[in-house]
C-alpha positions in Angstrom: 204.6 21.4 23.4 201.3 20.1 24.4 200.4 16.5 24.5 198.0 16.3 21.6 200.6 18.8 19.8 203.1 15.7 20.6 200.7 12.9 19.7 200.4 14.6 16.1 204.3 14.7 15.7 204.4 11.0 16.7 202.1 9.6 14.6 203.7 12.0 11.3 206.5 11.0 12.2 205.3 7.4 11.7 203.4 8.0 8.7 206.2 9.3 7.0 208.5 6.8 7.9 205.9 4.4 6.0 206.0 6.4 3.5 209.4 6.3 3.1 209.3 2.2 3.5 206.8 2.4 0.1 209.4 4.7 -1.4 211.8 1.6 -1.0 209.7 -0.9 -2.1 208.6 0.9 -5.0 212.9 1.4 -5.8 213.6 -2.4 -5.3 210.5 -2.8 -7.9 211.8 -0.7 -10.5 215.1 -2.3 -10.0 214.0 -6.1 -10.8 212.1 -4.6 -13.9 215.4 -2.6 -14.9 217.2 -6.0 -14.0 214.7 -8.1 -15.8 214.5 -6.1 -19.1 217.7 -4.9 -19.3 216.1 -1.3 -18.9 219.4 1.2 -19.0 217.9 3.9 -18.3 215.3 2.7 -15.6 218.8 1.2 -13.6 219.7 5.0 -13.6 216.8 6.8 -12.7 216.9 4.1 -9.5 220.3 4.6 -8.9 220.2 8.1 -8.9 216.9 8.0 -6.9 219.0 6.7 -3.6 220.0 10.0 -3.2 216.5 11.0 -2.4 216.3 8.3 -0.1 219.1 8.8 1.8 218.1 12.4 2.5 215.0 11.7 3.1 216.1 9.2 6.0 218.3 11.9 7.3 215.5 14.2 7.7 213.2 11.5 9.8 216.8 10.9 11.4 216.7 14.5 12.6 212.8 14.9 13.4 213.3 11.6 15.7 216.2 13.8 17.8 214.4 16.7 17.8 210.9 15.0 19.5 212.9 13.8 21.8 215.0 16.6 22.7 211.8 18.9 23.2 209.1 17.0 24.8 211.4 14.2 27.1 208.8 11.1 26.4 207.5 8.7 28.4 208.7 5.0 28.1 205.9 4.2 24.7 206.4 6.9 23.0 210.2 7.1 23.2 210.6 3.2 22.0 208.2 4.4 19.4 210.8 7.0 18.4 213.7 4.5 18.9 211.9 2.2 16.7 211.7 4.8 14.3 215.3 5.7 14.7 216.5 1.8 14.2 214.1 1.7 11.1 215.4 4.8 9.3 219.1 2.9 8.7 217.7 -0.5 7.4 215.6 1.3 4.9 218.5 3.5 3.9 220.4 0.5 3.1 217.5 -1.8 1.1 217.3 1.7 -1.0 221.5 0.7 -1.1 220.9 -3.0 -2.3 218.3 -1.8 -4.9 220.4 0.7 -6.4 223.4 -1.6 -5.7 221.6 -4.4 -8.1 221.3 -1.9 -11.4 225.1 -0.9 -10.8 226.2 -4.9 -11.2 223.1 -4.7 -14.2 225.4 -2.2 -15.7 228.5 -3.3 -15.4 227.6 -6.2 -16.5 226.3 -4.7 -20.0 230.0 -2.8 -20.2 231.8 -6.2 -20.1 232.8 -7.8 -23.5 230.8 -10.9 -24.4 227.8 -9.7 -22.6 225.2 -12.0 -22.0 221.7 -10.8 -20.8 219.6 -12.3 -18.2 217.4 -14.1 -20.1 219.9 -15.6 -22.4 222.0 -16.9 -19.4 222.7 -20.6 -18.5 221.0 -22.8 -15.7 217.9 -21.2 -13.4 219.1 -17.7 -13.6 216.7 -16.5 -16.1 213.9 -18.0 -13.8 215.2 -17.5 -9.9 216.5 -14.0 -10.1 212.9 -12.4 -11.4 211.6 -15.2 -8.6 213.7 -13.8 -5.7 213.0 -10.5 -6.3 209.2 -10.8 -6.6 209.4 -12.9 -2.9 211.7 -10.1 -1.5 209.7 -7.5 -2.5 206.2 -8.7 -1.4 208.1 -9.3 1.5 209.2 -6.0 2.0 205.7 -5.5 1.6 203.9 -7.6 4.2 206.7 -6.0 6.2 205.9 -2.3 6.1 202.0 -4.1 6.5 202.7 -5.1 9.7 204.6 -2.3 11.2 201.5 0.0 9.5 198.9 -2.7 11.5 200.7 -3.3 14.5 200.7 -6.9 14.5 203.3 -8.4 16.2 201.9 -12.4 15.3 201.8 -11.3 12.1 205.8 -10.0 11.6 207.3 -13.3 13.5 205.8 -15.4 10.4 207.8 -13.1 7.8 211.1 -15.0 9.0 209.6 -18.1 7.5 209.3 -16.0 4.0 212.7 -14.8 4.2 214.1 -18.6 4.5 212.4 -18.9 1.0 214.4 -16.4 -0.8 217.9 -17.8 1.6 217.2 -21.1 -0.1 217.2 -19.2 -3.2 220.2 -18.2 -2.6 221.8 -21.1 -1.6 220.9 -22.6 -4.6 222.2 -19.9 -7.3 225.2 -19.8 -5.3 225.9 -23.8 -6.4 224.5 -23.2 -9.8 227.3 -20.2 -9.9 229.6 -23.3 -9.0 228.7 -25.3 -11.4 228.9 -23.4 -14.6 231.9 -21.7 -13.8 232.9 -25.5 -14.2 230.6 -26.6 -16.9 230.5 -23.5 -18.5 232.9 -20.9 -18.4 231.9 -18.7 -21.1 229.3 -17.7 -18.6 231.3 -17.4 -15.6 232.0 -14.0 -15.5 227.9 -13.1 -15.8 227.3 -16.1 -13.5 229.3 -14.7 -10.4 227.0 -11.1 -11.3 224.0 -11.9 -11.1 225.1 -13.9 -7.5 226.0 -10.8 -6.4 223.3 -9.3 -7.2 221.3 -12.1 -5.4 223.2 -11.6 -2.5 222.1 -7.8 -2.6 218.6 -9.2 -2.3 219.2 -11.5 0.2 220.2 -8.9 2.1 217.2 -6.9 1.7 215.2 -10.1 2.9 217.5 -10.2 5.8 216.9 -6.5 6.9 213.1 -6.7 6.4 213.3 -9.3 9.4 214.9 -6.5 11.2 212.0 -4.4 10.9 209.9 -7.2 11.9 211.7 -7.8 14.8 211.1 -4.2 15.3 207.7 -4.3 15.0 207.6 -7.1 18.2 209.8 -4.5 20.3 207.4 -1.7 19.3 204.3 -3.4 20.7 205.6 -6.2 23.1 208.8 -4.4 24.3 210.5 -7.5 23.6 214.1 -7.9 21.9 213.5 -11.1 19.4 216.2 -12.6 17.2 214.5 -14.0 14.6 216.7 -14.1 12.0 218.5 -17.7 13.0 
């Protein structure tokens, strides 16, 4: 394998592992609109859409292995393909938490006494669409940064995800409080936290990649998730 011949496999490899990050962010998107609207069918063409994903990942998985196997790289290019390799698994899983958010959409509209999102009690109706819009441009500025290379610019997207952890924090009182105040709406109440908690995570794993990102051009190993 010549080195241009390598060079080409490298940067496809890349590319398609950006591509794969925009098939995830376009997933999570359709899942707050399913989640929003109470869109039935939309939560199963995501859910059944993770499949895709997941193989997808597999076969970047196996490309990775296979570059290195055949051409032994030199220290850039092999934490290139490392960084690829430690990417593929925290996309896989934000494809997870999207498809994980329609399945607590539907079982919530199989429970008796269903209440819909926008007929819920407290901030629900308001921070749910909220966090999902600042975890997915997240997710977004994200993949931008990896797709730029700018290191200064993925250490500020910790700052974003802190946003969407106070969030959090604050639907997980509310939940709290009207399972108190309110019990009728309990049972959709400690949902739609779940569901919160699924984006949370997504936020979380997106500083992952960022951290990624400084590794890829810096060769440093940054916790900045703290």
């Amino acid at each position: 394998m010549s080195r241009q011949f390598f060079q080409e496999q490298l940067d496809r490899l890349m590319a398609d592992t950006l591509a794969l990050g925009s098939r995830v962010e376009e997933a999570l998107a359709r899942a707050m609109q399913a989640v929003v609207t109470n869109d039935i069918e939309l939560m199963q063409r995501v859910i059944s859409g993770d499949k895709n994903i997941n193989s997808a990942a597999q076969g970047l998985h196996e490309r990775s292995l296979t570059l290195i196997a055949r051409q032994q790289p030199m220290a850039s290019d092999l934490r290139e393909i490392s960084v690829v390799i430690s990417l593929l698994p925290e996309m896989e899983r934000m494809a997870d938490h999207a498809a994980t958010c329609c399945k607590i959409a539907l079982r919530m509209n199989n429970e008796p006494g269903f209440f819909p999102l926008q007929a819920m009690a407290g901030s629900f109706p308001k921070l749910i669409p909220e966090m999902g819009e600042r975890v997915s441009q997240l997710l977004h500025n994200g993949l931008d940064a990896l797709a730029r290379r700018d290191a200064a610019y993925a250490e500020q997207l910790c700052n974003d995800d802190h946003a969407i952890d106070n969030i959090y924090r604050r639907l997980f009182r509310e939940t709290i409080d009207i399972a108190r105040s309110q019990p009728e709406y309990g049972d959709e109440a400690i949902h739609l936290l779940t569901l919160a908690h699924n984006l949370e995570r997504i936020g979380d794993r997106v500083t992952n990649l960022a951290e990624q990102v400084i590794f890829l051009l810096r060769g440093e190993v940054v916790e900045l998730n703290t």
